[in-house]
C-alpha positions in Angstrom: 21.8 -0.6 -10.0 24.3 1.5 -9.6 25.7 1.9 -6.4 25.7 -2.0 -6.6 28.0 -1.3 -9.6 30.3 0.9 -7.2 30.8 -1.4 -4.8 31.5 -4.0 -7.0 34.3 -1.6 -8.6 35.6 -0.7 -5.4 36.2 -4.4 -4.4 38.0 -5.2 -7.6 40.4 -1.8 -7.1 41.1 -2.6 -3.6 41.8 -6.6 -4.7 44.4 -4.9 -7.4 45.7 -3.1 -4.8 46.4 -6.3 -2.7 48.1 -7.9 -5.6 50.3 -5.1 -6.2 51.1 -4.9 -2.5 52.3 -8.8 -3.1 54.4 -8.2 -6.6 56.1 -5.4 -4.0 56.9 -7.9 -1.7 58.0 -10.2 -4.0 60.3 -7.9 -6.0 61.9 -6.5 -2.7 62.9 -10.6 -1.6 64.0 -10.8 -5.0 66.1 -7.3 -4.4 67.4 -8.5 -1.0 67.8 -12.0 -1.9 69.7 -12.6 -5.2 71.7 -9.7 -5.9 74.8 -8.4 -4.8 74.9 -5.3 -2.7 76.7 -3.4 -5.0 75.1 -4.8 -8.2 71.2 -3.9 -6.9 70.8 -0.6 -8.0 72.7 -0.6 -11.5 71.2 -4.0 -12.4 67.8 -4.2 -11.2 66.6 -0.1 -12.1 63.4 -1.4 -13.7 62.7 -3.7 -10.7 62.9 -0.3 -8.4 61.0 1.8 -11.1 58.0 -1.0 -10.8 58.0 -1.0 -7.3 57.8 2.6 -7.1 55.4 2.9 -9.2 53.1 1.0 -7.6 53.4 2.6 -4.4 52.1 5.6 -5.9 49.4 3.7 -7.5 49.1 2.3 -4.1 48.8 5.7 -2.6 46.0 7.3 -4.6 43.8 3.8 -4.4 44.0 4.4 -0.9 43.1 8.1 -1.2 40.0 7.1 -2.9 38.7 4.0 -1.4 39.1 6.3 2.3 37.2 8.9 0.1 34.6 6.3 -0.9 34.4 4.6 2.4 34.1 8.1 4.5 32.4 10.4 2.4 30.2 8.0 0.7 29.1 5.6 3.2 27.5 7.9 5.2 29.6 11.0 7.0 26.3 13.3 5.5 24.0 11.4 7.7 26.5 11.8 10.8 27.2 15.5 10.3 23.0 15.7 10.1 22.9 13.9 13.5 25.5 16.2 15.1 23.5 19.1 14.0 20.0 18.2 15.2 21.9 17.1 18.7 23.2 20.9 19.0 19.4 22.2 17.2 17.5 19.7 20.4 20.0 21.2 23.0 18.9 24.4 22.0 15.3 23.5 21.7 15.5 22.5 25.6 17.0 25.9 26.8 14.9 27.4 25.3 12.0 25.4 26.3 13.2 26.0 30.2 13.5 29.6 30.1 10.1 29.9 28.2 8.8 27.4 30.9 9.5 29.7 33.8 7.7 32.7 31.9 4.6 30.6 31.2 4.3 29.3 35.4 4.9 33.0 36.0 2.0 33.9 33.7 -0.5 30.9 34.8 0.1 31.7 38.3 -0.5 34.8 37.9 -3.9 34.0 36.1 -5.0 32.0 39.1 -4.1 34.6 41.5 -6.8 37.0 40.2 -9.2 34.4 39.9 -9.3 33.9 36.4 -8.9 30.2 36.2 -10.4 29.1 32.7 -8.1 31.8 31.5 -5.3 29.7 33.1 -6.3 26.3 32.0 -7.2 28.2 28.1 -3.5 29.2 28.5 -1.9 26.3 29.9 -3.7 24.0 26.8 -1.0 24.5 24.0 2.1 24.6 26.9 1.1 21.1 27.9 0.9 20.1 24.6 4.2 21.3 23.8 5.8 19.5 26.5 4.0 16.2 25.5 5.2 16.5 21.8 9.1 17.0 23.0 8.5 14.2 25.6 7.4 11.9 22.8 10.3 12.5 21.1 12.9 11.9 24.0 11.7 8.2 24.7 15.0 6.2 22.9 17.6 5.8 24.7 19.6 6.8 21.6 20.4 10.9 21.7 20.8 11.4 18.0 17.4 9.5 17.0 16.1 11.9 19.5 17.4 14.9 18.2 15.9 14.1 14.7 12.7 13.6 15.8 12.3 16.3 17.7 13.9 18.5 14.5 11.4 16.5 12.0 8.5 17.2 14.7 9.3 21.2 14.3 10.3 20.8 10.3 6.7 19.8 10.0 4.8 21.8 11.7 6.3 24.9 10.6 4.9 23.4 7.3 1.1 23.3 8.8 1.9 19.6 9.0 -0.1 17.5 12.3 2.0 15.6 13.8 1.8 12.3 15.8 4.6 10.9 17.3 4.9 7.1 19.0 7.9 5.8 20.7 7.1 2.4 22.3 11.2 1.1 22.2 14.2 2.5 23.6 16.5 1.0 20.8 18.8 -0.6 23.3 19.9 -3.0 21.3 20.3 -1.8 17.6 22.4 -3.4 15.3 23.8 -0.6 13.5 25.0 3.3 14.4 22.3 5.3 15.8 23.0 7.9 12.8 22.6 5.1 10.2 19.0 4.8 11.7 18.6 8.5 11.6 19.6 8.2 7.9 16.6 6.0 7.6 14.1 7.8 9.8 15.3 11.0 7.9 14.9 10.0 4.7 11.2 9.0 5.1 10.0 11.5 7.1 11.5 14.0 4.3 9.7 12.6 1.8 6.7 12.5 3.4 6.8 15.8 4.5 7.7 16.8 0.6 4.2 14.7 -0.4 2.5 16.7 2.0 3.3 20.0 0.5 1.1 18.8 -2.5 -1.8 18.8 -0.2 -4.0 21.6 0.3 -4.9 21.4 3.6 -5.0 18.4 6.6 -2.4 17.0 6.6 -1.3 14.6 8.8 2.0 12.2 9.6 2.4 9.7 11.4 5.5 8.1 13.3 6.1 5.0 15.3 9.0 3.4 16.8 8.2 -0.3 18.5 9.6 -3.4 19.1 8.6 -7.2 19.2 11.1 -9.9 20.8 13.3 -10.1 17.7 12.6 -7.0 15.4 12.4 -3.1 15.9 9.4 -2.1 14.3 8.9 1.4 12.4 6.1 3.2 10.5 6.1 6.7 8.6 2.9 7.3 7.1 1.6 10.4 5.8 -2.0 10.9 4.1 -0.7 12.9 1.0 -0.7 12.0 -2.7 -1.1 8.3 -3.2 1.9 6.5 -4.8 0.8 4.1 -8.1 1.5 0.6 -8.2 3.5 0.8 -11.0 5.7 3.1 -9.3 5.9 1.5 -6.2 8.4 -1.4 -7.2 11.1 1.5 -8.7 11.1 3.6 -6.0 14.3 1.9 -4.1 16.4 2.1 -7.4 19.2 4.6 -7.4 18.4 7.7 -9.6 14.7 7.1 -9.3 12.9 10.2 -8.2 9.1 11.8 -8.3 10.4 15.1 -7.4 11.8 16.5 -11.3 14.8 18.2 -10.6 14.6 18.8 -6.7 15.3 15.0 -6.2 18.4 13.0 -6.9 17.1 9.6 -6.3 18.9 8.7 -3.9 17.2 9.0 -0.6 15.1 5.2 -1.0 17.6 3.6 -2.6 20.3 4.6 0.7 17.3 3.1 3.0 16.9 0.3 1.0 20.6 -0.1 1.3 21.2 -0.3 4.9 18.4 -2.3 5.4 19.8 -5.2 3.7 23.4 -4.5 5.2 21.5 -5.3 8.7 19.1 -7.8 7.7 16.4 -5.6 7.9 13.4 -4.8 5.1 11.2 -2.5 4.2 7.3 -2.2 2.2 5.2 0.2 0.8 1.5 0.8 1.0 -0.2 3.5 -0.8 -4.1 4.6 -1.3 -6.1 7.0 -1.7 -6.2 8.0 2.3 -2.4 7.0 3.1 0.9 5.9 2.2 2.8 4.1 4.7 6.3 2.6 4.9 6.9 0.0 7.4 10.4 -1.4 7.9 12.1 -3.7 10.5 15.5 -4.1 12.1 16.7 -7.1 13.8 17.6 -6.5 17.4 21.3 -7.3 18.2 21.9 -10.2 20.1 21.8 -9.5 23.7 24.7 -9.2 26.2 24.1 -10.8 29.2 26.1 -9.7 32.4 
C-alpha cells in the first residue's frame, strides 16, 4: 500500500540522515584531532566541503520529514477539530438566545389558555435540546464539537439522525482529534451513501465502552456495499465515489486503528451498512 511505502521511505531518509550526522562527527574529530592548526584549512578543503555538504543535505531532510510528520500525519484533522469547536460554541449562543425567545413565546401560549398550542410548539424545541444534549455527553470537547457539526451536516441533508453516547472517553489512548479523524471519516461517508437514497434515510451513531475497549458504531441504511468490495475499501487510493473521492479517508482509519491497537469491520445488506470499530482504553492512573 502506499502510505506503507512512505513510511518505510521516510525511515530509511531519516536513518541516512543519522549516518551523515555520524560521518560529521567523525570528520570534525578527525579535523580537530590530527591536523595542525594552521594546516586544517589548506589541507583538509575536501574534508570541510563534505561536511558542509551534508549539513545542507541535513537541512532539507529535516525540512521534509517535519513536513511529512506535521502536515501528513494529521494537522487536517486538527484544524477540522478547531473549527467545529468555534462552529459548537456558536451553535450554543445561538441556541440560548433562541431559547429565551421560545419560553417567551410558550409562556405566552399558556397565558391565554391555549395549552395544546404550547405543548404543539414546545415538541420540536425539546427535541432540539435532546439532540445537542446527546452530543455533549464525552468528556472530550472536540469529539463533541464534531458530533454536534455531523448531527447538523445531516440533517440539512434530510438525513434522521440518532445519536448514542454511553462513554465519556476518559481514558483514550490517542488525541481526541485523531478520534475525530475517525468518527469524521465514517460519518462522511455515510452521509455521501445516503445522498444516493431517495428518501428515509437514516444514521446511526454510538459511542460505548466495555472494561477494556471503547466501542463505536456508524451505520447508515443507504446503498449496500458488495462483498467483493468490502475487503479493498481500507487500501489507499480505493474509492466508490469517481472523481469526488481520493481514497484516502478508510485507509487513514484503518491506519490509526492499528497505531493504537484498535480494529475495525464492515457489515453491509440490503437494509444497512455498519462499521464497528474498537479502541483499547489507556491504562488507568490511579491517584
Amino acid at each position: 500500500m502506499k502510505l506503507n511505502k512512505f513510511k518505510f521511505s521516510l525511515g530509511k531518509i531519516l536513518l541516512f540522515s543519522t549516518l551523515m550526522n555520524v560521518v560529521q562527527v567523525v570528520l570534525m574529530i578527525s579535523l580537530i584531532a590530527f591536523d595542525k592548526a594552521d594546516n586544517i584549512i589548506g589541507d583538509n578543503t575536501a574534508k570541510i566541503y563534505i561536511i558542509a555538504l551534508m549539513i545542507a543535505m541535513n537541512s532539507l531532510i529535516s525540512v521534509f520529514s517535519f513536513y511529512s510528520i506535521l502536515f501528513r500525519k494529521g494537522e487536517k484533522g486538527l484544524v477540522e477539530s478547531m473549527r467545529n469547536l468555534e462552529q459548537l460554541n456558536r451553535t450554543l449562543r445561538e441556541q440560548r438566545h433562541d431559547y429565551l425567545n421560545h419560553i417567551q413565546i410558550i409562556y405566552g401560549l399558556m397565558e391565554i389558555g391555549e395549552y395544546e398550542e404550547a405543548k404543539n410548539y414546545m415538541e420540536p424545541v425539546y427535541k432540539d435540546i435532546i439532540k445537542l444534549s446527546k452530543a455533549l455527553k464525552t468528556s472530550e470537547p472536540a469529539v463533541n464539537a464534531l458530533l454536534q457539526a455531523k448531527l447538523q451536516m445531516a440533517e440539512q441533508k434530510d438525513i434522521t439522525v440518532e445519536i448514542e453516547v454511553k462513554t465519556e472517553l476518559k481514558r483514550l489512548p490517542i488525541k481526541a482529534w485523531e478520534l475525530c479523524r475517525i468518527l469524521g471519516n465514517l460519518v462522511d461517508n455515510s452521509i455521501y451513501a445516503l445522498q444516493l437514497k431517495g428518501d428515509n434515510r437514516f444514521l446511526f451513531i454510538e459511542l460505548t465502552e466495555t472494561v477494556s475497549n471503547y466501542k463505536f458504531t456508524v451505520m447508515n441504511n443507504g446503498p449496500k456495499i458488495s462483498k467483493e468490495v468490502i475487503p479493498s475499501i481500507f487500501s489507499e487510493g480505493f474509492t466508490t465515489k469517481g472523481n469526488e473521492g481520493n481514497g484516502m479517508g478508510l485507509f487513514i482509519v484503518k491506519e490509526i486503528l492499528n497505531n493504537c491497537g484498535g480494529d475495525i469491520n464492515v457489515e453491509s445488506n440490503d437494509d444497512r451498512t455498519a462499521f464497528y470499530f474498537i479502541i483499547p482504553k489507556a491504562p488507568e492512573i490511579l491517584s
